[in-house]
C-alpha positions in Angstrom: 33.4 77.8 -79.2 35.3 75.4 -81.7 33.5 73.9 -84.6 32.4 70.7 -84.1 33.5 68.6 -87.9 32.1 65.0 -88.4 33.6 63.3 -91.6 32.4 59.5 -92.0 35.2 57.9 -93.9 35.0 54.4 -95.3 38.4 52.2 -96.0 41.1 53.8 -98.7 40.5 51.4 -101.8 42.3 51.4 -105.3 40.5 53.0 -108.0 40.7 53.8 -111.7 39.2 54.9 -114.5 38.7 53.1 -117.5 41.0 54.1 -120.3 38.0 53.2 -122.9 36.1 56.0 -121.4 34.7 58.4 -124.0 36.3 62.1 -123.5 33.4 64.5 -124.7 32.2 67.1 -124.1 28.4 66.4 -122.7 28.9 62.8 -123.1 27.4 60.7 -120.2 29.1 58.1 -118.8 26.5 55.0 -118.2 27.2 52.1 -116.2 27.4 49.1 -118.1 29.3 45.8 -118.1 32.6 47.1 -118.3 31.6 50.0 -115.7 30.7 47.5 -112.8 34.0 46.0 -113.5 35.5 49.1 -112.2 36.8 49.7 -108.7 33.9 52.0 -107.2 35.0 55.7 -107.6 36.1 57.2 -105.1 34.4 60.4 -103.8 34.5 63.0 -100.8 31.5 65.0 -100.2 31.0 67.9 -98.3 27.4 68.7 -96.9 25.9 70.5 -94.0 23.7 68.7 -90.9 20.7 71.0 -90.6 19.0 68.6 -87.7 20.0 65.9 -85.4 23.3 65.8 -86.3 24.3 64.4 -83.5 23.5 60.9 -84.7 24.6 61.0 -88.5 24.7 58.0 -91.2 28.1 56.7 -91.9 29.8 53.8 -94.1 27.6 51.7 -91.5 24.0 52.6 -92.9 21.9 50.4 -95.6 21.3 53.8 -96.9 24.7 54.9 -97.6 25.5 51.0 -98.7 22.8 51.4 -101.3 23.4 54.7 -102.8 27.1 54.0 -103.3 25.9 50.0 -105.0 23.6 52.2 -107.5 26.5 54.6 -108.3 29.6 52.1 -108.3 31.2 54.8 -105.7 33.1 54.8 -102.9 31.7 57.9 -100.6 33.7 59.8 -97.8 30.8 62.1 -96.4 32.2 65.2 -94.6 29.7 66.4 -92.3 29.7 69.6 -91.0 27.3 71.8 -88.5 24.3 73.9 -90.1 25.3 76.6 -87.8 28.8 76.5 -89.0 29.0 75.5 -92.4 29.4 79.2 -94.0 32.4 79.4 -92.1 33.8 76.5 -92.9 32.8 76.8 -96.6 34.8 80.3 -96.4 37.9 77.8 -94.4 37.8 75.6 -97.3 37.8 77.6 -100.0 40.7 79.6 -98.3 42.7 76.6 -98.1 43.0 75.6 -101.7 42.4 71.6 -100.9 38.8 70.6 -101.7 36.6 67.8 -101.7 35.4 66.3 -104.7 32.1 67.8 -104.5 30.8 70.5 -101.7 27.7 71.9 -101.3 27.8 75.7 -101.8 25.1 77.4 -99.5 24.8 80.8 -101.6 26.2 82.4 -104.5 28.2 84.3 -101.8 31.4 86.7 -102.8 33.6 83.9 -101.6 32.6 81.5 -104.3 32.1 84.2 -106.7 35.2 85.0 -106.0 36.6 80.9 -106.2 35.1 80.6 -109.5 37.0 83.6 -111.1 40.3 81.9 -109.7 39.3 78.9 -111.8 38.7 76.5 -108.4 35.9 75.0 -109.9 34.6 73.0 -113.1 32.2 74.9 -115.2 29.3 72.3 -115.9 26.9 74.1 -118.4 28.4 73.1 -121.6 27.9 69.0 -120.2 24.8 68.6 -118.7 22.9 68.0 -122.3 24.2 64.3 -122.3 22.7 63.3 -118.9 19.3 62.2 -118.5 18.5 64.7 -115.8 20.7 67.2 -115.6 19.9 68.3 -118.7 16.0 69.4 -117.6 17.4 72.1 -115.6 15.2 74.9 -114.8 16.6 78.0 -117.0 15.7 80.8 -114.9 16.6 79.2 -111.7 20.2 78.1 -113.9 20.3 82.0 -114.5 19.9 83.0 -110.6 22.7 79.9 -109.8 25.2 80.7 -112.4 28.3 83.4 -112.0 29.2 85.7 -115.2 26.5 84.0 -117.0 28.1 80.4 -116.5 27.2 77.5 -114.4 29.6 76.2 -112.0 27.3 74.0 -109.9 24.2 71.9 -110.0 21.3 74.0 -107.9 19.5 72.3 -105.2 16.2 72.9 -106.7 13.5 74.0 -103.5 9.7 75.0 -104.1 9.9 79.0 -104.2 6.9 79.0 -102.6 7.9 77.2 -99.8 7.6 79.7 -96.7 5.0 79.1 -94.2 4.5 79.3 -90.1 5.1 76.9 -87.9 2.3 76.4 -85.1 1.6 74.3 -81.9 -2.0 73.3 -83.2 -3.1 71.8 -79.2 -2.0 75.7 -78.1 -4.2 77.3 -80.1 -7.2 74.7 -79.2 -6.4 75.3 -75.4 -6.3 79.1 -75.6 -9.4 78.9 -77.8 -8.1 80.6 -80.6 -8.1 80.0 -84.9 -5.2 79.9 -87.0 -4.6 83.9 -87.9 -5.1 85.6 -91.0 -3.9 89.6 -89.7 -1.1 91.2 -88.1 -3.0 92.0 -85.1 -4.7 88.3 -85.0 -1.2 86.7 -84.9 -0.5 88.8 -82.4 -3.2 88.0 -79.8 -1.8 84.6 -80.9 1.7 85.4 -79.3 0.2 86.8 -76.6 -2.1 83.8 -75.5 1.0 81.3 -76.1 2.9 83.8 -73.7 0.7 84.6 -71.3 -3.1 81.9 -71.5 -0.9 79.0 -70.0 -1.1 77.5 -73.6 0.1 73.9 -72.4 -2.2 74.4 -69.1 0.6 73.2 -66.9 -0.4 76.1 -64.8 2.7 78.4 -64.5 3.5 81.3 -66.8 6.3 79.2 -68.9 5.8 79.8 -72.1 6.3 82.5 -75.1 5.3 83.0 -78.6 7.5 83.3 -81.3 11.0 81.6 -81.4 14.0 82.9 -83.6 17.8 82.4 -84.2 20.4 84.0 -86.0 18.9 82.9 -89.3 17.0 85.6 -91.1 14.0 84.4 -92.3 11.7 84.9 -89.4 12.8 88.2 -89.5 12.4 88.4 -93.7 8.9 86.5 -93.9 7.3 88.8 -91.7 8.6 91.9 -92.6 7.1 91.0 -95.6 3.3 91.4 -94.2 4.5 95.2 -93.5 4.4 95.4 -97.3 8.8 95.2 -97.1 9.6 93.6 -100.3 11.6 90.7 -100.9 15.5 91.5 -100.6 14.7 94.5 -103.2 12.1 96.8 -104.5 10.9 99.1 -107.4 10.5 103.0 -105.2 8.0 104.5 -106.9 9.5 108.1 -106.5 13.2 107.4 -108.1 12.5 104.6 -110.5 15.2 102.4 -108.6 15.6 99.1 -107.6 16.0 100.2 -103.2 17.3 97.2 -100.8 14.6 95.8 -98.4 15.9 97.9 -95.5 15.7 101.4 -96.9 12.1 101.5 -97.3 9.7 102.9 -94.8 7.6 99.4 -94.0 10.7 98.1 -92.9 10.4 100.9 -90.0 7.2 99.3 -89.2 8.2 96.1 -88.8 11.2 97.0 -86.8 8.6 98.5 -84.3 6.3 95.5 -84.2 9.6 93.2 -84.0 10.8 95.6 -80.6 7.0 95.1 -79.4 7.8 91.5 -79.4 10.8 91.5 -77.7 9.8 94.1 -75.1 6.5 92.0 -74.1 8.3 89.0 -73.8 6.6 87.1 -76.7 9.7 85.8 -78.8 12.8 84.3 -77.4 15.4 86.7 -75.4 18.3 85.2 -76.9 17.4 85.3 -80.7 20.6 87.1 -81.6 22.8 83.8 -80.7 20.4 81.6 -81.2 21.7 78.6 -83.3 19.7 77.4 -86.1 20.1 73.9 -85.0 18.2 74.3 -82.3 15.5 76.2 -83.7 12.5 73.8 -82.7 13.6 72.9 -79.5 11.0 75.3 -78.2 8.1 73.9 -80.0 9.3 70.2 -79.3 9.6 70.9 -75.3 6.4 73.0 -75.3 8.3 76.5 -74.4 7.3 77.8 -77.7 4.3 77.7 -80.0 5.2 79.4 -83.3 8.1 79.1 -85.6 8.3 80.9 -89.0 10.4 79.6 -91.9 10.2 77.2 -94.5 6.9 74.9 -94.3 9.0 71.6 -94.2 9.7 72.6 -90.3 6.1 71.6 -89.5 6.9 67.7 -90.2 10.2 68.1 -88.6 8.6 69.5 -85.7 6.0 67.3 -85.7 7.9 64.2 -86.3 10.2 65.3 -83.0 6.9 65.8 -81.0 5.9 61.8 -81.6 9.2 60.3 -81.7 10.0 61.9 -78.1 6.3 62.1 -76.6 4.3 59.9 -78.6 2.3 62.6 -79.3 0.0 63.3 -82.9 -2.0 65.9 -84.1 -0.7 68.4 -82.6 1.5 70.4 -85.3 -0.2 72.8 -87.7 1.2 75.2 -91.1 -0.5 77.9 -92.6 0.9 80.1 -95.4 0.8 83.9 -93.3 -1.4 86.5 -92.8 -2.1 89.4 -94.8 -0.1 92.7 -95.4 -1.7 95.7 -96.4 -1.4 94.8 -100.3 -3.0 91.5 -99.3 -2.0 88.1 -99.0 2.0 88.2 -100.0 5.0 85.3 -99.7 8.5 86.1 -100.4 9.3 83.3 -103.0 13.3 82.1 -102.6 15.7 81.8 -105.6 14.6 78.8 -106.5 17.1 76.9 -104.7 18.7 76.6 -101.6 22.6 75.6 -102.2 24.0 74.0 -104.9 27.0 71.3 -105.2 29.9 72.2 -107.2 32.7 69.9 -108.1 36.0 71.5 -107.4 39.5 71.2 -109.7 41.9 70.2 -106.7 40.3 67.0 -106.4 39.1 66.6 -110.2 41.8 67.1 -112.3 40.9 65.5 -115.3 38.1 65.7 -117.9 38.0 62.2 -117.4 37.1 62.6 -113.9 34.4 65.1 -114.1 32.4 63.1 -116.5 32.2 60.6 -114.0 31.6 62.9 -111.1 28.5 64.4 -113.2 27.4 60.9 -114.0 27.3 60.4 -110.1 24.8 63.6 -109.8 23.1 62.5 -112.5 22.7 59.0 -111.2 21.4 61.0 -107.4 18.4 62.3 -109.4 17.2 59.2 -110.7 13.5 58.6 -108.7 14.9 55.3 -107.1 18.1 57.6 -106.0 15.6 60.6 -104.7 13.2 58.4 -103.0 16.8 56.5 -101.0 17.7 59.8 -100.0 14.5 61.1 -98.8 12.7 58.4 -97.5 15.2 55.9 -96.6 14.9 52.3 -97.5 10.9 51.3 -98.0 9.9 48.9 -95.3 12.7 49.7 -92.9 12.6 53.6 -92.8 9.1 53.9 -95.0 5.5 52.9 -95.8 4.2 54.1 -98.8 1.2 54.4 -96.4 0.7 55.7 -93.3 3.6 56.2 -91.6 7.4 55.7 -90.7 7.7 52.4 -89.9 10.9 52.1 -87.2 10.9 55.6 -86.2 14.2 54.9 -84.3 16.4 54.0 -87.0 15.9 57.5 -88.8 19.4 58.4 -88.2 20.7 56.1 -90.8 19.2 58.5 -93.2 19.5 61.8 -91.8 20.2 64.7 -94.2 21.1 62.3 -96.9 18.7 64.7 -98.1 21.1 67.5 -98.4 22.9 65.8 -101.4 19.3 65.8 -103.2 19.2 68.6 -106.5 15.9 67.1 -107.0 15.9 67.6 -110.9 13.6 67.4 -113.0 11.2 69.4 -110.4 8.0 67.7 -111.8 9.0 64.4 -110.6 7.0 63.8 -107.3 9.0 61.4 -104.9 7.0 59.1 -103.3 7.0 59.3 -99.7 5.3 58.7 -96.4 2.2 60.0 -96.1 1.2 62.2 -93.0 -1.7 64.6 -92.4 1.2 67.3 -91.4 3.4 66.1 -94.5 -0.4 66.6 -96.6 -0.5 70.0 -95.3 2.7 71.3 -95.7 2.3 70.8 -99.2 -1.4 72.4 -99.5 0.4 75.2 -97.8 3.3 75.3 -100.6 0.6 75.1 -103.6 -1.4 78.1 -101.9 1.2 80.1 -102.1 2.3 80.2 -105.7 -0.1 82.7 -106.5 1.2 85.0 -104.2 4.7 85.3 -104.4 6.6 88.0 -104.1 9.9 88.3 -106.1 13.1 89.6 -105.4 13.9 91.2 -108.7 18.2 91.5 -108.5 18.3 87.9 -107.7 20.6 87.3 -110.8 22.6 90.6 -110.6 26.5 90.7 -109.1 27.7 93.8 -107.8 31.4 94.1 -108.0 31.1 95.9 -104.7 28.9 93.8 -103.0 32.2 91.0 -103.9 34.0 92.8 -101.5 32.2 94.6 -98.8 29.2 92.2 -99.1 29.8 90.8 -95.6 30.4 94.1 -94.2 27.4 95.6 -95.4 25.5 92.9 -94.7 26.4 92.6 -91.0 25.6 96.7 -90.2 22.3 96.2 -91.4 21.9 92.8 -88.8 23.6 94.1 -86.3 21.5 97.7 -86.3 18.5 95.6 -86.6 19.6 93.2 -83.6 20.7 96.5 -81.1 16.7 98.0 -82.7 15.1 95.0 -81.7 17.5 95.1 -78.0 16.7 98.7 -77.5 20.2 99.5 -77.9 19.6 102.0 -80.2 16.5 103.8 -81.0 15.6 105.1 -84.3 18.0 108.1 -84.9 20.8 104.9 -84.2 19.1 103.4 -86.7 19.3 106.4 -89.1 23.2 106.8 -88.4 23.8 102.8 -88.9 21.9 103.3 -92.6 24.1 106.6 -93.3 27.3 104.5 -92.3 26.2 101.4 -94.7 25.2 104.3 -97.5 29.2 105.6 -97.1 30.8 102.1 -97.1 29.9 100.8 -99.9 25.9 100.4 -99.8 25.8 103.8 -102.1 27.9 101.8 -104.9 26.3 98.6 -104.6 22.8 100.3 -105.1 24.1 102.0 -108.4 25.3 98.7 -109.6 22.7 96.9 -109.1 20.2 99.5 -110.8 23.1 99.5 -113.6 22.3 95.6 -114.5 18.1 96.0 -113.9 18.6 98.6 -116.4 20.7 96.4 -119.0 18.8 93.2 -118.4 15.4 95.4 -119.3 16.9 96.8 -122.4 17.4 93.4 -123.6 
């Protein structure tokens, strides 16, 4: 199927810098008389649609209209599919001709491998001379940056920000509580399958929904005891990838129970993300696990479609053997680096990263995820024209949200109230992922490869097109192409960064 690519362009103007524009190194670049004098800068952004990107802001929205007023810019947003915008970050960086600025969704081997082939700007040594770039989170700069340098601004994202998903009117109707085990949430798949949870009267319903994403499959593996991405074994003193320990067996198994009973989705393996709570919005499905936010989003598709409240809930998980346990993220989820093709000049960047800046000023924040108060926003209830939302959908994506402690003030919903109890109970249970900084020189390369054995072994598991002694021949083929090497590396950099 061909990518579908929106790109909102407004009209070509002329544009210039001013000459009297100080050249230095962490100098910001405020706008003052002379700086409104300017032609707006012109900049092309490139940013993925993660929901209802079928109706998109453009040049046209008193959104977009006031964010490029604030910055003196001129704004070309390139929007491109959730489900496809790996790929065609891989396209773009392939082709040589970027956009000002593009929103990188992991530090994957393709950017890695952008940034040694000097593609980018490094930013670190600027950022002191703007207000809030400069109150970057250091570890989470660490876990963003490339051979110790920073070559983007993170998209900063609550690491504890996992949670599940639940149609709150299905577990009233089947007469069952949130869970808190394994075995509770899975009577709770069970009833959504087979109690006639929407009491319609016909067996139409299942459980659990997933895609092609991995988290569903990451957070719960987790309540096996799996850790997060990698773990300490006990017996060799290593740092062991998530799928070469023995819990990971176990939740394989309860994952194939799922499937075989009918209690998740049939067609999670081509699944696309963008349609991940269709399910729950159309009553098919009950639960969906991934990042808390989903709740509102689910919940705010339930009311504008049926008019319908109350009936979305979140809870953090349920508890693994070792207790209560929630893989925590990076950190961040992207970031936004400004590329050399488009930015040639020193000149230039300054005024690009006094544009970012500028997006992480609270009246900037609030624009971008809220929307304009009274139009898109009360401070209090609710939203106030719930049909206009698509004037500032995923304006959000541009948001780094830096400095973190900043709260943005936004509508206020019983779900939106939840998800964020739900974040703040899960801080004191976080489980790390302890190579998140580290680069393996062959992960660069074979990364992809290796990572799509394990998905693909995991997927045919699941399918019961292998059964475990397929499973033990994909893990020796991943061991012999590369997984061996990348495993040695890594433990090589734990070793070094504990020596320190």
């Amino acid at each position: 199927m061909r990518e579908r690519n929106w790109r909102i362009s407004r009209k070509t103007g002329l544009w210039a810098v001013a000459a009297a524009m100080v050249v230095s190194t962490g100098c910001d670049v405020q706008l003052g008389a002379k700086d409104k004098e300017q032609a707006p800068y012109k900049i092309s952004l490139m940013l993925p649609a993660t929901y209802d990107s079928s109706q998109l802001p453009d040049e046209t929205s008193p959104a977009v209209k006031e964010l490029e007023q604030y910055t003196n810019t001129d704004i070309e947003l390139i929007w491109v599919p959730a489900s496809a915008y790996k790929d065609k970050t891989k396209i773009t960086l392939s082709s040589l001709k970027l956009p000002t600025i593009m929103v990188i969704p992991n530090k994957s081997p393709e950017f890695i491998s952008a940034v040694r082939k000097e593609m980018f700007w490094e930013l670190g040594p600027y950022l002191d001379g703007y207000p809030n770039l400069k109150q970057i989170n250091k570890t989470v700069m660490r876990n963003a940056s490339v051979d110790g340098k920073m070559y983007a601004i993170y998209r900063a994202r609550n690491q504890a920000r996992y949670g599940v998903t639940i149609r709150k009117d299905w577990l009233e109707n089947t007469g069952l509580g949130i869970p808190t085990t394994i075995d509770e949430f899975y009577e709770v798949l069970r009833a959504f399958t087979f109690g006639d949870p929407d009491m319609d009267g016909r067996q139409d319903t299942y459980g659990l929904v997933a895609t092609t994403h991995p988290s569903t499959f990451e957070v719960i593996q987790t309540w096996f005891g799996v850790p997060n991405q990698w773990g300490m074994d006990v017996a060799s003193q290593q740092l062991v990838p998530a799928h070469l320990t023995k819990e990971y067996k176990k939740a394989l198994v309860f994952f194939k129970k799922l499937y075989d009973e009918g209690l998740m989705n049939d067609d999670f393996a081509v699944r696309d993300p963008s349609f991940w709570r269709e399910p729950l919005l159309h009553a098919e499905a009950g639960v969906l696990v991934d990042v808390a936010d989903q709740a509102q989003r689910v919940a705010y598709d339930i009311e504008k479609k049926y008019g319908l409240k109350n009936v979305v809930d979140v809870f953090s998980g349920v508890e693994s053997p070792n207790g209560l346990r929630v893989p925590s993220n990076s950190g961040y989820d992207g970031m936004l680096a400004v590329s050399k093709s488009a930015v040639k000049t020193e000149q230039e960047l300054l005024r690009v990263l006094h544009f970012l800046d500028k997006l992480n000023d609270e009246k900037m924040q609030t624009l971008l995820y809220n929307g304009i108060q009274g139009r898109h926003y009360l401070k209090s209830p609710e939203m106030t024209d719930i049909n206009v939302g698509y004037e500032i959908n995923n304006l959000s994506q541009m948001l780094m949200f830096i400095p973190e402690a900043r709260t943005i003030p936004s509508a206020v919903t019983p779900i939106r109230t939840k998800v964020q109890q739900v974040i703040s109970a899960n801080e004191p249970f976080l489980l790390n992922n302890p190579a998140e900084e580290f680069i393996s020189d062959t992960y660069m390369k074979e990364g992809p490869m290796l990572d799509m054995l394990v998905s693909d072994a995991r997927t045919q598991y699941i399918l019961g097109q292998i059964d475990e002694e397929g499973w033990e021949k994909a893990i020796r083929q991943w061991r012999d192409s590369g997984g061996n090497r990348y495993i040695e590396e890594i433990n090589d950099q734990f070793k070094q960064a504990n020596a320190r």
